[in-house]
N, C-alpha and C positions, 0 to 999 in steps of 0.2 A: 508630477506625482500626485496621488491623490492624498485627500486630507485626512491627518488618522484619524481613526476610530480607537477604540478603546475594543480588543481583542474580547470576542464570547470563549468560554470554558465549557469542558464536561467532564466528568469526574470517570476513572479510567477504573473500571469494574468496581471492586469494592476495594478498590486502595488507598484513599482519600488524597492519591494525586489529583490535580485537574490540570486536565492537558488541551492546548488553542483548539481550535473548532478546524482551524487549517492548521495540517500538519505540513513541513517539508519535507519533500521527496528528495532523495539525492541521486536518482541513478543515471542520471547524466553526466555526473562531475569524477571528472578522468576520461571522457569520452568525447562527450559534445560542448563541455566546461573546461577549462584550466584549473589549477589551484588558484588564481587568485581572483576569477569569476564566483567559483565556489562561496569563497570563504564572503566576497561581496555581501552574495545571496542571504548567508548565516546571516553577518551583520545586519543587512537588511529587515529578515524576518524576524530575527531579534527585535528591533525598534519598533517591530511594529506589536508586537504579543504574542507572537507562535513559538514557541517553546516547547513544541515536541518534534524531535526529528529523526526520520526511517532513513533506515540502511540495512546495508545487509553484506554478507561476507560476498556475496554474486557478483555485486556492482562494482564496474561500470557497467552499461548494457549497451549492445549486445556483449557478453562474456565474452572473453578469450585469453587465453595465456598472458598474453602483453600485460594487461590492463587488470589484473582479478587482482582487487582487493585494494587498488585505487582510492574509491572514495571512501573508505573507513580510514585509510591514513591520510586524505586530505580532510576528514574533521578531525583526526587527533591533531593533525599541527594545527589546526584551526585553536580546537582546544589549547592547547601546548602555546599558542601564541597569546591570545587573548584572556586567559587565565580565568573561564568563568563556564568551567562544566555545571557547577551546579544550578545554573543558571538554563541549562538544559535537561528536558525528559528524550531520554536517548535510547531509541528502539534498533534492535539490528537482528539480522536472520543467518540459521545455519542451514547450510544448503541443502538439498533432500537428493536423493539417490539420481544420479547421472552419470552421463556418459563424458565428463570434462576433468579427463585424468591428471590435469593440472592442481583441483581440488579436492586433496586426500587420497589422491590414485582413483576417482572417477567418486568421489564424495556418495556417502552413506549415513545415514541416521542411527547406527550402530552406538549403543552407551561411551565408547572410546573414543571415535569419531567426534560426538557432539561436544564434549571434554574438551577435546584438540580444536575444535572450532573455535568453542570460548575463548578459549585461552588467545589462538592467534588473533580475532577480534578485538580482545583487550588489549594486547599490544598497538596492533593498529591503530585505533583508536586513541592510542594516549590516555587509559582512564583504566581504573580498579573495578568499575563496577557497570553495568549494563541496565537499564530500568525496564526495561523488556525484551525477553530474548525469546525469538520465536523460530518454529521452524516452520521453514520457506513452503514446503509443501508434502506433503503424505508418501510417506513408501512403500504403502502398499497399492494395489492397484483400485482406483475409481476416477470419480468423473471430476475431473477441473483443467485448467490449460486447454479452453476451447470446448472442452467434452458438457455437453449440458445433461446429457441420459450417464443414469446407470448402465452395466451392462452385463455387472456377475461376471466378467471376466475374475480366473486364477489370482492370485497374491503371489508373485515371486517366491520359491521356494526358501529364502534368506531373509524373507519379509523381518525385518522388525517391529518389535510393538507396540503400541503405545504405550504399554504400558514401561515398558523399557526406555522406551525416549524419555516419558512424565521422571522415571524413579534417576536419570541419569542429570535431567534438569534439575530435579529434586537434592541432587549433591551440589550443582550449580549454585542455588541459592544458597544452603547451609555454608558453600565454601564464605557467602559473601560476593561473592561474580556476578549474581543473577538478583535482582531483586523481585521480577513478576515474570511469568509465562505467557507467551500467546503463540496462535497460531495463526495459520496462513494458507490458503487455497485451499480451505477445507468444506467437509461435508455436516450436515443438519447430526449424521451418526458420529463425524471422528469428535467433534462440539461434546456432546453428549455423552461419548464414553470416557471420555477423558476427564468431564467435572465427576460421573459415576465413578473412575479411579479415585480423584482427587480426593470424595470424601469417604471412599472405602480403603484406601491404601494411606492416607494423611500425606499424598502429596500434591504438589502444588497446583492451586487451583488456577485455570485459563481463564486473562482478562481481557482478553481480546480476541478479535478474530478478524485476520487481514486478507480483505478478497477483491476482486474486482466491483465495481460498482459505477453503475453509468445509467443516462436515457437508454442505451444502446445493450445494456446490459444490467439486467436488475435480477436477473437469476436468487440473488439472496434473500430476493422480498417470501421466494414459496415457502424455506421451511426456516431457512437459517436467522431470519429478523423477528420470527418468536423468539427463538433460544435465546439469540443478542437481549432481548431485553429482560425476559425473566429470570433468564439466569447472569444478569447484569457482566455477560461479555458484550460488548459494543462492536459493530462493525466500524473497522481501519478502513476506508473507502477506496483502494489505488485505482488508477486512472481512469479519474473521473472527468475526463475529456475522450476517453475513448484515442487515447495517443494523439491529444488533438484535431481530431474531425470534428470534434461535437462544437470547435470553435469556427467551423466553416472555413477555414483556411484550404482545406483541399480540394474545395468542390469545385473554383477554379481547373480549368484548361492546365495550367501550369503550375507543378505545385512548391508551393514556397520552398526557396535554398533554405538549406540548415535544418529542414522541420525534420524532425525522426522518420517522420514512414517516408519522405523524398529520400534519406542515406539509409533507412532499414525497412522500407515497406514490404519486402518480401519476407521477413521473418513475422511480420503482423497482419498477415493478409487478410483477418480477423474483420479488421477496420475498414478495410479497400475493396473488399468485396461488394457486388453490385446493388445489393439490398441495403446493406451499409450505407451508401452514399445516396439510394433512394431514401429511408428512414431518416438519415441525419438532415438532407433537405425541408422534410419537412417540419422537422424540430426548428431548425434556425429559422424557418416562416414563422411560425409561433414567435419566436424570440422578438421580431421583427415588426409583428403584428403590436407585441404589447410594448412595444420602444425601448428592447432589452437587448444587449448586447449576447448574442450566442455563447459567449464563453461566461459570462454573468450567471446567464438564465440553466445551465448545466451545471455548472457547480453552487446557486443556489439552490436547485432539486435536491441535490444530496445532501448539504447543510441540511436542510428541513427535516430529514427523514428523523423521526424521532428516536430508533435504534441506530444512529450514527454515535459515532465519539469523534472520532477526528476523521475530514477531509484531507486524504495526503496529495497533495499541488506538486506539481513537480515542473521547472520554466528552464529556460536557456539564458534567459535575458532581465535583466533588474524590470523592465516593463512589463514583461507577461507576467514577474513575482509580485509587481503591487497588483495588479487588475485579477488575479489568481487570488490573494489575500483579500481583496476589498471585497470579493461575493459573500462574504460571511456577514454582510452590513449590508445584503439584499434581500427583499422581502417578496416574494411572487404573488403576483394577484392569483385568488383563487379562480379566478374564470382561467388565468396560463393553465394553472395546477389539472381543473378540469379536462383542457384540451391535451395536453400531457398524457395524461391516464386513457384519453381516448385514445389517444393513438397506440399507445402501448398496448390497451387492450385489443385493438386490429392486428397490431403487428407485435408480437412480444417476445422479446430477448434475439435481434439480428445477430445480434454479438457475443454470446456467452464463451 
């Protein structure tokens, strides 16, 4: 194992929490985890300084009947066993409008809806209170999940609004449930109209914003990493591996047992697509050039970005969780950083 370090912080909007630089992911645990992998990991990244950890009511992934709602009660026994939530900043999601009539009779962002999420999350979970509760992604119709363009497509004629969501979160907190908002797979406008609510309606302001964020995928840098910073929501970074490409493990002939796109690569084809695995080649040559390991040198890019707040890591194995946690105590020479951006600027966003 590697040697600790002493965890970096950043302070999470203007809440004067500070939450680790690496967050943990959990959406493996129920799926590709057991409960007592799981609860390892927690232990693990505890000792090491990360103290902020995402969920969501979705996970495991991939979704399904069997398994929904999985890893929210393997952290409540987690919790429940080890007796130290507050020892934890505890992020989780409610789901946004789909087709998996398992969650809510096919789950909606409807004021009653998001209510009955909390509520069953808190159960789950084994805890009173939530430290960020965000929703998973937009109900109305734009661009995220793959989509990089606008397109002016309709809104559902049932659309709910944000403002309806913000004033339903807004009882959330008063109840005490909720203590901050953020959001998830959003756009530069839903950011925006939502603090524009927050301080015309006096409810509650967004302290984050959970998106994709990669080499392979930096879509957030065009509009969304101003807002993050002046309006001091931080980008949440998820997979920042690119589901594990960006660590060069698949560019092999054969691709690793166990790895998520070997048992779900046709649900991410995102990642596996031809371009993909031309781009990520040449990022791990980079990595290679400066004596960096590929899974180092990708998630010390996003560390750096100065509108980040938390890296969320997401591993299988106590080993991919130390080498995942120790990139936050990597420093990229600026000639990587240069050749980086060069290529991004050749080839920009294969993966959005």
């Amino acid at each position: 194992m590697t040697q600790k370090q002493d965890m970096l912080y950043r302070e999470l909007g203007d809440t004067g929490l500070k939450v680790s630089l690496i967050g943990l992911g959990t959406m493996t645990w129920g799926e590709q985890n057991t409960q007592e992998e799981a609860h390892e990991q927690m232990d693990y990244a505890l000792s090491r300084g990360v103290n902020f950890f995402d969920a969501a009511e979705l996970y495991p992934v991939p979704p399904k009947a069997s398994t929904s709602g999985a890893t929210e009660r393997i952290i409540g026994a987690w919790f429940s066993a080890r007796k130290n939530r507050s020892r934890v900043i505890l992020a989780t999601k409610v789901t946004g409008r789909s087709g998996m009539d398992w969650i809510r009779g096919g789950s909606r962002l409807t004021p009653a809806q998001i209510v009955e999420a909390c509520d069953g999350s808190l159960q789950r979970l084994s805890t009173d209170y939530i430290d960020v509760y965000q929703l998973h992604w937009p109900d109305r119709t734009t661009n995220f999940f793959s989509q990089l363009d606008y397109t002016g497509a309709p809104d559902p004629e049932d659309v709910t609004t944000l403002a309806a969501q913000l004033e339903a979160l807004g009882s959330l907190v008063k109840a005490g449930k909720v203590r901050h908002i953020g959001l998830s797979n959003e756009t530069p406008w839903g950011v925006m109209h939502c603090l524009h609510l927050a301080e015309s309606r006096g409810l509650p302001r967004v302290v984050s914003v959970q998106n994709p964020y990669n080499l392979l995928n930096r879509s957030f840098d065009v509009g969304l990493a101003e807002v993050a910073m002046r309006e001091r929501c931080g980008l949440l970074a998820y997979s920042p591996l690119g589901f594990g490409v960006l660590t060069g493990k698949y560019l092999d002939k054969k691709p690793p047992p166990g790895g998520r796109l070997t048992l779900f690569g046709a649900m991410f084809g995102r990642y596996t697509q031809p371009l993909a695995v031309e781009e990520t080649k040449k990022y791990v040559a980079i990595a290679k050039k400066y004596g960096l390991e590929p899974t180092a040198m990708a998630l010390a890019f996003v560390n750096s970005r100065p509108w980040l707040t938390s890296n969320l890591i997401g591993a299988t194995s106590i080993e991919q969780l130390d080498a995942n946690i120790s990139s936050a105590f990597v420093t990229l020479p600026q000639e990587a950083l240069a050749e980086i951006d060069a290529l991004h600027k050749a080839q920009s966003n294969p993966c959005p």
